[in-house]
N, CA, C and O atoms as a CHARMM CRD file, in Angstrom:
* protein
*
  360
    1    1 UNK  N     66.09200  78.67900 -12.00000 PROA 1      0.00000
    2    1 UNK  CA    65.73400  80.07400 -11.78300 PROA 1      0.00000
    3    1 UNK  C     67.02400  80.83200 -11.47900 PROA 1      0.00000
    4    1 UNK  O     67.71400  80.38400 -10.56300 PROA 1      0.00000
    5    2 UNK  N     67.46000  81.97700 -12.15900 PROA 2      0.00000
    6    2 UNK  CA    68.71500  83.05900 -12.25200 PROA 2      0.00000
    7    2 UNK  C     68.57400  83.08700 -10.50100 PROA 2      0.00000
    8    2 UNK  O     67.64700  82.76800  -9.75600 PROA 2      0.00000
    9    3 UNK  N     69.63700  83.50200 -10.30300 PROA 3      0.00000
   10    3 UNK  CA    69.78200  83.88000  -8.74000 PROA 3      0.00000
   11    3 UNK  C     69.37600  85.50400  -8.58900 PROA 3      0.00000
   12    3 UNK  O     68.90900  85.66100  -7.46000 PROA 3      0.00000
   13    4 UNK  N     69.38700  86.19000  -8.99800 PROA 4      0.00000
   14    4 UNK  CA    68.94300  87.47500  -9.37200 PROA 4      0.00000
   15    4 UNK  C     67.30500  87.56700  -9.14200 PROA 4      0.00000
   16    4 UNK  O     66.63900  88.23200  -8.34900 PROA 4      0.00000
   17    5 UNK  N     66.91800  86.56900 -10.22700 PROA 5      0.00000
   18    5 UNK  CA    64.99100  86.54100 -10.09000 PROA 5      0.00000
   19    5 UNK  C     65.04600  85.96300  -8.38600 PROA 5      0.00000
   20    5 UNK  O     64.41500  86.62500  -7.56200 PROA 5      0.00000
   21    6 UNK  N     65.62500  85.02900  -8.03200 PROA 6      0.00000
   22    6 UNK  CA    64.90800  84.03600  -6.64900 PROA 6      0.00000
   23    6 UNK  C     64.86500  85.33700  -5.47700 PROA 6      0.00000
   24    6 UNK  O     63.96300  85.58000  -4.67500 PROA 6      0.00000
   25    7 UNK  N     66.49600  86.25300  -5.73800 PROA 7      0.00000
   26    7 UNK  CA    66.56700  87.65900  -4.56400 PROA 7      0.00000
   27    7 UNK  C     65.09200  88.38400  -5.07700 PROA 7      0.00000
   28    7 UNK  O     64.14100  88.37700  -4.29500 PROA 7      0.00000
   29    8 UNK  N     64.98800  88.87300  -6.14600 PROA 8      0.00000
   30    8 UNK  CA    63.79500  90.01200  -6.25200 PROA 8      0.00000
   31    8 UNK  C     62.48000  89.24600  -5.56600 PROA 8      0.00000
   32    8 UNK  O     61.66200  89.92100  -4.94100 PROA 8      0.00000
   33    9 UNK  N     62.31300  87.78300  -5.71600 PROA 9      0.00000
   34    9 UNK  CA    60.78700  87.46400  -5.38900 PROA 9      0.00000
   35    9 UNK  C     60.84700  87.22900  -3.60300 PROA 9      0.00000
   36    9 UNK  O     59.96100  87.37800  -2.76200 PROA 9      0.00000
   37   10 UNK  N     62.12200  86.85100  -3.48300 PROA 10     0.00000
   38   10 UNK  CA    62.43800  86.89700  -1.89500 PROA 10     0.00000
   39   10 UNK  C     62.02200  88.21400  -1.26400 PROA 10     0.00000
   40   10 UNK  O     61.31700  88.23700  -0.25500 PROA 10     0.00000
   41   11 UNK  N     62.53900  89.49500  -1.96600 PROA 11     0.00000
   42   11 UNK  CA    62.32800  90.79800  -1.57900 PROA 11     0.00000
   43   11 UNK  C     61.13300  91.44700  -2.15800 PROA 11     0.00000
   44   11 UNK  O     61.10000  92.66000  -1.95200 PROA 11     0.00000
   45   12 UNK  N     60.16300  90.96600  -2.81500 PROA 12     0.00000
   46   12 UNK  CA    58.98900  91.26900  -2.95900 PROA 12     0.00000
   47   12 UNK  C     57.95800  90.79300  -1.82400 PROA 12     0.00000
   48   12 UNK  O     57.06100  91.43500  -1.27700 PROA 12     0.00000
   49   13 UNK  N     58.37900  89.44200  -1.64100 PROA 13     0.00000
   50   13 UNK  CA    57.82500  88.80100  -0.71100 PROA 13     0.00000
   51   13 UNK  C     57.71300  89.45200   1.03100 PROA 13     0.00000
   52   13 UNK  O     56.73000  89.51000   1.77000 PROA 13     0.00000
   53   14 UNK  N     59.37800  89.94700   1.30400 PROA 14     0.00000
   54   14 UNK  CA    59.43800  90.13900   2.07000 PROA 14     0.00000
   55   14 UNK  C     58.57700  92.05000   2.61700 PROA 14     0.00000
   56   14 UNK  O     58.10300  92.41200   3.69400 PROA 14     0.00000
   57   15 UNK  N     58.70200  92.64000   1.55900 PROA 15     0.00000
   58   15 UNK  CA    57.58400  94.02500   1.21300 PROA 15     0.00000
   59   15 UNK  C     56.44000  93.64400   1.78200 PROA 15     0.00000
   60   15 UNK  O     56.01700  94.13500   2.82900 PROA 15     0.00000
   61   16 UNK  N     55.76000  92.57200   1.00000 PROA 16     0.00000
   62   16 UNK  CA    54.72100  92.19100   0.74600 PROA 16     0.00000
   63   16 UNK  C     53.93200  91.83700   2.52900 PROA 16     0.00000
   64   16 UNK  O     52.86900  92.21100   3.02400 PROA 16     0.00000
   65   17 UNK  N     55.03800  90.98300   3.05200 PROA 17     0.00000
   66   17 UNK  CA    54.26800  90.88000   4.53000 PROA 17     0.00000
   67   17 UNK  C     54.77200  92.04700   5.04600 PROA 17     0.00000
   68   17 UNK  O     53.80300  92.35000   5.74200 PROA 17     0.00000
   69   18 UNK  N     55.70400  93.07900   5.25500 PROA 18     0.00000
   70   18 UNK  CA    55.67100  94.02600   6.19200 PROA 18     0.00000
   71   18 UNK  C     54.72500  94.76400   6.03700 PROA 18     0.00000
   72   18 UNK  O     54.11600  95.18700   7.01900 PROA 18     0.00000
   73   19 UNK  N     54.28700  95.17800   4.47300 PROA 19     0.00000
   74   19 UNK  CA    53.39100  95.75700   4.29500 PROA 19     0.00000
   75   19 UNK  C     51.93800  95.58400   5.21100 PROA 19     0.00000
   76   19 UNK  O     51.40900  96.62900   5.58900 PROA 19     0.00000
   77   20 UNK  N     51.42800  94.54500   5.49400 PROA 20     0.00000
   78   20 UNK  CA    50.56900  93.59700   5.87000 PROA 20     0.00000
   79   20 UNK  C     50.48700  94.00700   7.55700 PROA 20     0.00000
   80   20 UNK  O     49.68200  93.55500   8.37100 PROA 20     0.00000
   81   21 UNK  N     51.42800  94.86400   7.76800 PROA 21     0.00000
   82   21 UNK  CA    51.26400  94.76500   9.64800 PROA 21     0.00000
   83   21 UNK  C     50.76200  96.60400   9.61000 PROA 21     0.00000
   84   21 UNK  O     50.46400  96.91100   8.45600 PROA 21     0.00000
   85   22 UNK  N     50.71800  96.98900   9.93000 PROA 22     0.00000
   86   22 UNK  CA    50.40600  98.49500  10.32300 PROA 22     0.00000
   87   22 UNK  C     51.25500  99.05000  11.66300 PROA 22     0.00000
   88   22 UNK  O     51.30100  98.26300  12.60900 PROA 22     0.00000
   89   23 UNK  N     51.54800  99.61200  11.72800 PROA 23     0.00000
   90   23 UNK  CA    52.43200 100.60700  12.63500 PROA 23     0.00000
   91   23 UNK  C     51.41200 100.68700  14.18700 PROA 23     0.00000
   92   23 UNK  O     51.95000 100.93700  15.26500 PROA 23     0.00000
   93   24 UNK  N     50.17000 100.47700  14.08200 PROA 24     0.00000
   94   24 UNK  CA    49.49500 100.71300  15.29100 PROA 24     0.00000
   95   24 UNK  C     49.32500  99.32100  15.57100 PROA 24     0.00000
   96   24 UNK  O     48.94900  99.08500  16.71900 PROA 24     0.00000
   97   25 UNK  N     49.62900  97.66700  14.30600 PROA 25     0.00000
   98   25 UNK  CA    49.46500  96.10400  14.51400 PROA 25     0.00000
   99   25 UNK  C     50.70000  96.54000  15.80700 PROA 25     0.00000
  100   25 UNK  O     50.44300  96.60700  17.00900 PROA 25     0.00000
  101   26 UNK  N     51.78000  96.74600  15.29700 PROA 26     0.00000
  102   26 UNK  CA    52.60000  96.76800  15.74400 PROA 26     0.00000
  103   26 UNK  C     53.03800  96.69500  17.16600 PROA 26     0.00000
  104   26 UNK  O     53.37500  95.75600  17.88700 PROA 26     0.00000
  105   27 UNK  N     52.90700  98.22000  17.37700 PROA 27     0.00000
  106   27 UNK  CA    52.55500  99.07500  19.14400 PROA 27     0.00000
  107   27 UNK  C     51.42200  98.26100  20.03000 PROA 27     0.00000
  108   27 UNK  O     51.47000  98.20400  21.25900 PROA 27     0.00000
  109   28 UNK  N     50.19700  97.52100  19.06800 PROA 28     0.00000
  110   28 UNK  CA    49.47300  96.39500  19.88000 PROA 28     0.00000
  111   28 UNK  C     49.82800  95.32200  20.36600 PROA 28     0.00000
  112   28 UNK  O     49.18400  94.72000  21.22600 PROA 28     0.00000
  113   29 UNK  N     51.09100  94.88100  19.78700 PROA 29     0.00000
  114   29 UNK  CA    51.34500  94.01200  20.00700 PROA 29     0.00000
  115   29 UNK  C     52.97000  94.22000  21.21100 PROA 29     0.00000
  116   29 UNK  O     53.34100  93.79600  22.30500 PROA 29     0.00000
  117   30 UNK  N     53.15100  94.54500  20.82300 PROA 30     0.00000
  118   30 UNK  CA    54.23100  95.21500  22.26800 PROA 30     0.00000
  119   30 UNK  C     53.78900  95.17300  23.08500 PROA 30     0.00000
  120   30 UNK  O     54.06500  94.36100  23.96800 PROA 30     0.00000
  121   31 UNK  N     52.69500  96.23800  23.16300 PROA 31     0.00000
  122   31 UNK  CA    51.95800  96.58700  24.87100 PROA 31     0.00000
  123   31 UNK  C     51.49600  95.41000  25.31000 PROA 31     0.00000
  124   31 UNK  O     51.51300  95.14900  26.51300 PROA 31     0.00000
  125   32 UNK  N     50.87000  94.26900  24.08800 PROA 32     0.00000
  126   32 UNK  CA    50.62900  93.21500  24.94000 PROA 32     0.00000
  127   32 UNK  C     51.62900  92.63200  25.63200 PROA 32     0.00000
  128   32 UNK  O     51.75700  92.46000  26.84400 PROA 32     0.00000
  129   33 UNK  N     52.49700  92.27600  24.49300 PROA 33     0.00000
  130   33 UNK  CA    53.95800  91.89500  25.22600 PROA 33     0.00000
  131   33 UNK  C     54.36300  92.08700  26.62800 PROA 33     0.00000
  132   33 UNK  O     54.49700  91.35100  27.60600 PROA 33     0.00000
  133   34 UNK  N     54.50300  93.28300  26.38900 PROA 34     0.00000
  134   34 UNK  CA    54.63500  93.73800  27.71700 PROA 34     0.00000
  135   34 UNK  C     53.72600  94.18600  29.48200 PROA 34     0.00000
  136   34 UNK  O     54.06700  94.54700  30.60800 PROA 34     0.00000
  137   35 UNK  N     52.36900  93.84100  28.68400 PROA 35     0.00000
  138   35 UNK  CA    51.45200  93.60400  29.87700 PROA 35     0.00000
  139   35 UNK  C     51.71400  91.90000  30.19500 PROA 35     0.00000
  140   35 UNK  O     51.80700  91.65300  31.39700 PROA 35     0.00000
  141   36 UNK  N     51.81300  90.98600  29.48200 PROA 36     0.00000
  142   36 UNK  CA    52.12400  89.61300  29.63100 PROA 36     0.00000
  143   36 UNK  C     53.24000  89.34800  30.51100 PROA 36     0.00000
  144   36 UNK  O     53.02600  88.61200  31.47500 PROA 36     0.00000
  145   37 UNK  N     54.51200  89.87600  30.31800 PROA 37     0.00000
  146   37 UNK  CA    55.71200  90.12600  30.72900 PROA 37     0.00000
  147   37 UNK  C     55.17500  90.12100  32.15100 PROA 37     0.00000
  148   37 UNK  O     55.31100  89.09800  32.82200 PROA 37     0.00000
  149   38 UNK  N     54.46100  91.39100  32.75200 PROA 38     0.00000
  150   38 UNK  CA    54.31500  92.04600  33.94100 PROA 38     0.00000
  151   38 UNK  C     53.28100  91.03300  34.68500 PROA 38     0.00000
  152   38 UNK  O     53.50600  90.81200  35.87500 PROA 38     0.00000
  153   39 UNK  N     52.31200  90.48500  34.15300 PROA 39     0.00000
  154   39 UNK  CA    51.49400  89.23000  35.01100 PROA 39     0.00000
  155   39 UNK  C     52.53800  88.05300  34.93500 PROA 39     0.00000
  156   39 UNK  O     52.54300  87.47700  36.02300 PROA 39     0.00000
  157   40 UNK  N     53.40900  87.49500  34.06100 PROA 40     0.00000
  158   40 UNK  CA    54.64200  86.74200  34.65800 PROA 40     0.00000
  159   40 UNK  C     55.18700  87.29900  35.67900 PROA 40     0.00000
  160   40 UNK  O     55.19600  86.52200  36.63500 PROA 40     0.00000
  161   41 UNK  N     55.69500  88.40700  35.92700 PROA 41     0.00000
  162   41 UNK  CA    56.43900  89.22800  36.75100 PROA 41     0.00000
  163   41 UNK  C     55.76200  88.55800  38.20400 PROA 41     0.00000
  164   41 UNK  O     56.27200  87.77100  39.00100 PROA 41     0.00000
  165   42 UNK  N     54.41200  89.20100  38.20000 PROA 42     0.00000
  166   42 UNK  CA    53.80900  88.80300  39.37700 PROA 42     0.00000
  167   42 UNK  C     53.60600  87.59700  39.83200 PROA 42     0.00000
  168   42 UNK  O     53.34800  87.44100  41.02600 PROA 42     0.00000
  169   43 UNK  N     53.70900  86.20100  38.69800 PROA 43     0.00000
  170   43 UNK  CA    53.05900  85.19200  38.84700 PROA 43     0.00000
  171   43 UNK  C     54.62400  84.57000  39.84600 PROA 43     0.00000
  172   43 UNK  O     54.66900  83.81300  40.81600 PROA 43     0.00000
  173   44 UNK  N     55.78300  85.30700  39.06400 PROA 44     0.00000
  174   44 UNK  CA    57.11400  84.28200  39.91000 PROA 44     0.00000
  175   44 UNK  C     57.44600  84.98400  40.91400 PROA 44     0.00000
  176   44 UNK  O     58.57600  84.76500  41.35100 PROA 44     0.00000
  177   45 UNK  N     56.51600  86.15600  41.68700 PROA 45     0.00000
  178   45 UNK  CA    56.76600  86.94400  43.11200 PROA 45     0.00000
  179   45 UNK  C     55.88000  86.53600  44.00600 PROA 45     0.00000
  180   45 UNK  O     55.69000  87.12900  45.06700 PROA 45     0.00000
  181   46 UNK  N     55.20700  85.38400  43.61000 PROA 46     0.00000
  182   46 UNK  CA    54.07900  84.89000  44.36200 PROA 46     0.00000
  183   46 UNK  C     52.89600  85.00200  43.83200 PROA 46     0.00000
  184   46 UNK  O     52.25000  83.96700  43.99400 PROA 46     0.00000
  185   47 UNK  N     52.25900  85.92700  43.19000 PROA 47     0.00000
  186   47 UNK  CA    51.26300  86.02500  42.85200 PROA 47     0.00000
  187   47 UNK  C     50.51300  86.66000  43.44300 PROA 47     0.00000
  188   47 UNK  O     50.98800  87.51200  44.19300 PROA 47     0.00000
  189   48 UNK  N     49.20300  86.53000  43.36700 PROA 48     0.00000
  190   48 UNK  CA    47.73100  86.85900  44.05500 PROA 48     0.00000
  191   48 UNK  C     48.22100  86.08000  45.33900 PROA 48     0.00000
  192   48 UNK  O     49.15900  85.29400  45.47400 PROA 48     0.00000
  193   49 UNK  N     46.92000  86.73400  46.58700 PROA 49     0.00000
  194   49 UNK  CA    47.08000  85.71900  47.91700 PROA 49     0.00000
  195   49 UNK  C     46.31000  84.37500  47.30800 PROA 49     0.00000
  196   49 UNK  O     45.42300  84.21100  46.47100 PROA 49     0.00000
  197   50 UNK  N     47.11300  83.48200  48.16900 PROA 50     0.00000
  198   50 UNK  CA    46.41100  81.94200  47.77300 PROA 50     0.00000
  199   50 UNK  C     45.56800  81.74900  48.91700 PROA 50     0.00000
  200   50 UNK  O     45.41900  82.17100  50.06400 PROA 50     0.00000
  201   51 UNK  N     44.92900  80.66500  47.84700 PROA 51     0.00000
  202   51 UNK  CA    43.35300  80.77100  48.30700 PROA 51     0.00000
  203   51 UNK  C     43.40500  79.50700  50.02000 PROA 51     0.00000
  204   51 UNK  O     43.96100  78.40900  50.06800 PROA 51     0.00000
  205   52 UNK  N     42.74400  80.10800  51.00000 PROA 52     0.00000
  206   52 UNK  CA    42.80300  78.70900  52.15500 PROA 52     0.00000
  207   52 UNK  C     42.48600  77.33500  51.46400 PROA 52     0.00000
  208   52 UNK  O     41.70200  77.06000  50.55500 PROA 52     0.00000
  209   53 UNK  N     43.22900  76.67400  52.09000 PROA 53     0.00000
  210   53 UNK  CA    42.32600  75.15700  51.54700 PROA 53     0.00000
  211   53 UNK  C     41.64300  74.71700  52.45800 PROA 53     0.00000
  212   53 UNK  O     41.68500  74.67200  53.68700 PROA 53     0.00000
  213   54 UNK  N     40.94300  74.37000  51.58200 PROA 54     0.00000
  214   54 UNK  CA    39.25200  73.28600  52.10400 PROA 54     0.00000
  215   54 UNK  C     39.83900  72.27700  53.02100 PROA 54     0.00000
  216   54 UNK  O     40.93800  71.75600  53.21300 PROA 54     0.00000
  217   55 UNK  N     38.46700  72.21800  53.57100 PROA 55     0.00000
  218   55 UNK  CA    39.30900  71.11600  54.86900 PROA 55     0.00000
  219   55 UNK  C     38.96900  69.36500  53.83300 PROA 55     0.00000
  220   55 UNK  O     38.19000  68.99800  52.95300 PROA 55     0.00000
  221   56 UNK  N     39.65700  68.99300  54.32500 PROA 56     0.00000
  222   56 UNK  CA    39.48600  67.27000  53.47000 PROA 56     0.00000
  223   56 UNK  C     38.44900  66.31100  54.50900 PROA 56     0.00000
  224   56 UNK  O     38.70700  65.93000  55.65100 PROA 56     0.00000
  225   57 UNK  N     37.42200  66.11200  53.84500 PROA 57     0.00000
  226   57 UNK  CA    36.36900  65.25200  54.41900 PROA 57     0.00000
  227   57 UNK  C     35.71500  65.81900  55.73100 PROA 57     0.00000
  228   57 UNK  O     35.94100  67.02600  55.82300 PROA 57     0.00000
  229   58 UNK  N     35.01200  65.34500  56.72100 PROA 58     0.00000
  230   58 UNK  CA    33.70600  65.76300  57.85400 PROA 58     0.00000
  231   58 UNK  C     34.82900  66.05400  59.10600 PROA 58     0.00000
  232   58 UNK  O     35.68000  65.35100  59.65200 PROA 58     0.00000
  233   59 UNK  N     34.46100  67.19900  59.23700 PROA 59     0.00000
  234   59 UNK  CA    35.07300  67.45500  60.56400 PROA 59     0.00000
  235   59 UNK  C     34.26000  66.73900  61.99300 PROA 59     0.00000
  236   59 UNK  O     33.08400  66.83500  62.34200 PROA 59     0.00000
  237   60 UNK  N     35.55100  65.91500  62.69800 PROA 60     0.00000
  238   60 UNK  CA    35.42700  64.73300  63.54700 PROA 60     0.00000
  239   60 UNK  C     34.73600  65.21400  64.73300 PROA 60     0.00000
  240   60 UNK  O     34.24100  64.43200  65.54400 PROA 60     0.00000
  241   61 UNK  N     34.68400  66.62500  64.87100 PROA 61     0.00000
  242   61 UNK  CA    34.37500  67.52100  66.47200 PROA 61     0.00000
  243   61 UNK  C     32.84400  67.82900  66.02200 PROA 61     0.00000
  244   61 UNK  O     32.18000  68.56700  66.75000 PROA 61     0.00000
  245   62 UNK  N     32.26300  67.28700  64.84400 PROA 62     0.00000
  246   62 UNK  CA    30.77300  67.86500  64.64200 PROA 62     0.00000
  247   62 UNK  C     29.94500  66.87700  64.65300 PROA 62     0.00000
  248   62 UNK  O     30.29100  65.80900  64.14700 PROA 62     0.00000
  249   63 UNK  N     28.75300  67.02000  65.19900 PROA 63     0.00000
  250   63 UNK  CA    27.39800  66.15400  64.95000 PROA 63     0.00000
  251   63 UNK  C     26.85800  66.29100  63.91600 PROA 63     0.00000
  252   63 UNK  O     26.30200  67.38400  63.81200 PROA 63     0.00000
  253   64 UNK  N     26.71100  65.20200  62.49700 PROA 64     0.00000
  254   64 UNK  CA    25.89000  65.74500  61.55500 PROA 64     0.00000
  255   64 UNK  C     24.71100  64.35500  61.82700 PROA 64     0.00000
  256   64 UNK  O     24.67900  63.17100  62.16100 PROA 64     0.00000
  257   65 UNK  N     23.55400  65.86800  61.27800 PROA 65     0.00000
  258   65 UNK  CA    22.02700  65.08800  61.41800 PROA 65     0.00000
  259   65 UNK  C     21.42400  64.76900  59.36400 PROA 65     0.00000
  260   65 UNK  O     21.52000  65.54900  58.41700 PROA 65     0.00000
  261   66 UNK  N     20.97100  63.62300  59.39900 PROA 66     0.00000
  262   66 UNK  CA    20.53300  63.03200  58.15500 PROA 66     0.00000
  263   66 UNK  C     19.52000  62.70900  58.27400 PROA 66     0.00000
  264   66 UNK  O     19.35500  61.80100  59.08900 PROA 66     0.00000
  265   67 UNK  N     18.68700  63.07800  57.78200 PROA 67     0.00000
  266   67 UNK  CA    16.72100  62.22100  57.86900 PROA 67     0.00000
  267   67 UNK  C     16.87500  60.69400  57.28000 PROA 67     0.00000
  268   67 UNK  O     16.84400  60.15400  56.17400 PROA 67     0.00000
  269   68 UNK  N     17.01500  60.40100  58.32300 PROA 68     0.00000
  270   68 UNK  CA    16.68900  58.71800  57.53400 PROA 68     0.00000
  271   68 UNK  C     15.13100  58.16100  56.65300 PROA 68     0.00000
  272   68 UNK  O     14.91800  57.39800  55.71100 PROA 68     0.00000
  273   69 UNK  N     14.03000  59.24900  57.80300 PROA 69     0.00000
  274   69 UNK  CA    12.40700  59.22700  56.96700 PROA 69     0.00000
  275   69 UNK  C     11.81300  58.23000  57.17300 PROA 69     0.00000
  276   69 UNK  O     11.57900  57.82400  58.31100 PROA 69     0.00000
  277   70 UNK  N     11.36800  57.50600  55.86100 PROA 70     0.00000
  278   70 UNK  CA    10.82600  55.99800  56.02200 PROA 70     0.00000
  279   70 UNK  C     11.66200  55.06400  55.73500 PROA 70     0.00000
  280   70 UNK  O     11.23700  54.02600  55.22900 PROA 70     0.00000
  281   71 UNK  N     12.78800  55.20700  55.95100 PROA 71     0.00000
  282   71 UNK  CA    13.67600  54.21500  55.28100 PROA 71     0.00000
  283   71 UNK  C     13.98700  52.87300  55.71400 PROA 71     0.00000
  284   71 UNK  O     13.96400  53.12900  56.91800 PROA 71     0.00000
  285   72 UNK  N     14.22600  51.78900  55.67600 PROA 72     0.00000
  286   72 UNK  CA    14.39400  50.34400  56.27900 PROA 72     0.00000
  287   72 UNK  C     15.43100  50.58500  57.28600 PROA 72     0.00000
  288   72 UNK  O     16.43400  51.24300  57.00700 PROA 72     0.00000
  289   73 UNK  N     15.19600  49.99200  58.64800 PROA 73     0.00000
  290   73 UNK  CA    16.09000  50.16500  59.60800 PROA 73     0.00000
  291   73 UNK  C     16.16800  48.62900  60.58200 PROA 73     0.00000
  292   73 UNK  O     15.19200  47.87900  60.61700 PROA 73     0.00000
  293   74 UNK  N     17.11400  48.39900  61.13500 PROA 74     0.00000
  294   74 UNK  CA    17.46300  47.39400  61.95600 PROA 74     0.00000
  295   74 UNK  C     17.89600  48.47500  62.79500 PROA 74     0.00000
  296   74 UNK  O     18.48800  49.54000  62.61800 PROA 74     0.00000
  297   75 UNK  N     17.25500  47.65700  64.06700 PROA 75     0.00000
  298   75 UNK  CA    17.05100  47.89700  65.71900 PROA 75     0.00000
  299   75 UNK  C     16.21100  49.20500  66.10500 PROA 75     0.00000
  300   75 UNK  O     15.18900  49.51300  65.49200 PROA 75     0.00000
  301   76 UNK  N     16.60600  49.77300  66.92400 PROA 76     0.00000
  302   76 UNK  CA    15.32200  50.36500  68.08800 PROA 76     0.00000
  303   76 UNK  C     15.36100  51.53500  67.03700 PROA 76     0.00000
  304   76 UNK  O     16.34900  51.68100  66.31700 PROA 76     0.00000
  305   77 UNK  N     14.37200  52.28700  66.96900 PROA 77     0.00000
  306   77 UNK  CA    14.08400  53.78100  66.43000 PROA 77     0.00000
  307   77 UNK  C     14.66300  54.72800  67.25600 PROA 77     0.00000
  308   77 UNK  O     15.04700  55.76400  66.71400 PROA 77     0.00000
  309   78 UNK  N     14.85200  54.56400  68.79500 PROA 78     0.00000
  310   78 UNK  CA    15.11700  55.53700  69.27800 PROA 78     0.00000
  311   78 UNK  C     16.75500  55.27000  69.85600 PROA 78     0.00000
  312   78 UNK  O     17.33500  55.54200  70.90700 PROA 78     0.00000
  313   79 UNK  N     17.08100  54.70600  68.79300 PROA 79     0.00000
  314   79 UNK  CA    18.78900  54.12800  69.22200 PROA 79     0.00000
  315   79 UNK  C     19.72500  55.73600  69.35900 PROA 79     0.00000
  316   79 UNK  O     19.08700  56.70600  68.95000 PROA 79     0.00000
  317   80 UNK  N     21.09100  56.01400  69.87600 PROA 80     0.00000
  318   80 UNK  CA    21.45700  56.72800  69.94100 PROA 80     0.00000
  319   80 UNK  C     22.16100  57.34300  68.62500 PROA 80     0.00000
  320   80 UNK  O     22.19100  58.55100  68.38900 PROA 80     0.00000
  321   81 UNK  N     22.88400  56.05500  67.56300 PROA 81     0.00000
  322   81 UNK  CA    23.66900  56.18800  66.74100 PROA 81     0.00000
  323   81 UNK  C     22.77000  55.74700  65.69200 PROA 81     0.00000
  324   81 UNK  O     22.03200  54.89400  66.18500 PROA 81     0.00000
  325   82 UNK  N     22.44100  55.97700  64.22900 PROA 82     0.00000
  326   82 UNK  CA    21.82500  55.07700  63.57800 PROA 82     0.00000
  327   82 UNK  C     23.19800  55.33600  61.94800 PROA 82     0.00000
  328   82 UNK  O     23.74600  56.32700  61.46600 PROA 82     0.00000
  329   83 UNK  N     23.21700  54.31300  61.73100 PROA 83     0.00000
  330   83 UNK  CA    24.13400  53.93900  60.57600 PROA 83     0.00000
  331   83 UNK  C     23.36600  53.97500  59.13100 PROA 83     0.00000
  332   83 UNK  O     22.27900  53.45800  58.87400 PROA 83     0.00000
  333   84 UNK  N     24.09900  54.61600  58.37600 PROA 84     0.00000
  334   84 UNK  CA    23.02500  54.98400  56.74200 PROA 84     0.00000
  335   84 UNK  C     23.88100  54.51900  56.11200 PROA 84     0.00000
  336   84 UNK  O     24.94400  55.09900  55.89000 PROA 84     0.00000
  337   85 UNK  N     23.57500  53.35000  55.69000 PROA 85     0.00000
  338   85 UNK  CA    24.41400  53.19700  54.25200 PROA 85     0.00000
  339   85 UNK  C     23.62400  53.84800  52.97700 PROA 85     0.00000
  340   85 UNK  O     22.40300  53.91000  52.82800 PROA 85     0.00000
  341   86 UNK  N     24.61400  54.30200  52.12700 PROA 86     0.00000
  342   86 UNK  CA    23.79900  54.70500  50.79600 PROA 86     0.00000
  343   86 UNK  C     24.98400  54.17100  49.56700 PROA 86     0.00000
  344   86 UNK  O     26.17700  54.47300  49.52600 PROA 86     0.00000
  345   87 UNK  N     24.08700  53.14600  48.46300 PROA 87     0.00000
  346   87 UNK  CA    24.82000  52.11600  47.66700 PROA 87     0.00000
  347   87 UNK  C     23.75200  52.59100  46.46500 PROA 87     0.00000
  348   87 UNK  O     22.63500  53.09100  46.60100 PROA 87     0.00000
  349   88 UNK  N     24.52700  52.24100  45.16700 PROA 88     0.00000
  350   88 UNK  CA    23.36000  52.29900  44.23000 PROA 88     0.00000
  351   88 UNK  C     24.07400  51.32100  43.41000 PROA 88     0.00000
  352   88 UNK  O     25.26200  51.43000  43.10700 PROA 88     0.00000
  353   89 UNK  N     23.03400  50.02400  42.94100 PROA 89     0.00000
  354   89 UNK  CA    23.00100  48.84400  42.14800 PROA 89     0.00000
  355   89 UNK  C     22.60000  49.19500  40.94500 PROA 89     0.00000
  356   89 UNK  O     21.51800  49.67900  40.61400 PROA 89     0.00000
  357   90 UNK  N     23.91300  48.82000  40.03200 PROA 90     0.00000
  358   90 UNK  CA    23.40100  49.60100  38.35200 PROA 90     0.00000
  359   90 UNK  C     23.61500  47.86900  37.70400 PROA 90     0.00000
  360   90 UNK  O     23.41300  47.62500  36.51500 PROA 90     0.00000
């Protein structure tokens, strides 16, 4: 192929996609740009407030109550402490 033809189809080509964007594709795509830009902005100044963290597992200062019901028990019913295991056999 002449080197002459390969420039014209290069520069047809290249017409061909500018053509393809619109002047308002364009400006849409900036502003996004640049709204993106600005939530980076914020994300490396800290950000939003961060959220408290959850406490990890049963807090040790609380009484929690569980219905045991009819369930199988060893020793007195009216014991002070009663122990629940819960297991499931697959």
């Amino acid at each position: 192929m002449p080197q002459a033809h390969r420039h014209g189809l290069i520069l047809l080509f290249a017409m061909f996609a500018v053509s393809c964007v619109s002047r308002v594709d364009i400006e849409e795509i900036k502003q996004n740009q640049k709204d993106i830009l600005k939530k980076l902005d914020g994300v490396s100044k800290g950000g939003p407030a961060k959220r408290p963290q959850r406490p990890r597992g049963p807090d040790a200062n609380k009484t929690y109550a569980f219905p045991a019901g009819d369930s199988h028990a060893k020793g007195p019913g009216d014991a002070w402490v009663t122990v629940i295991e819960v297991s499931d056999f697959q």
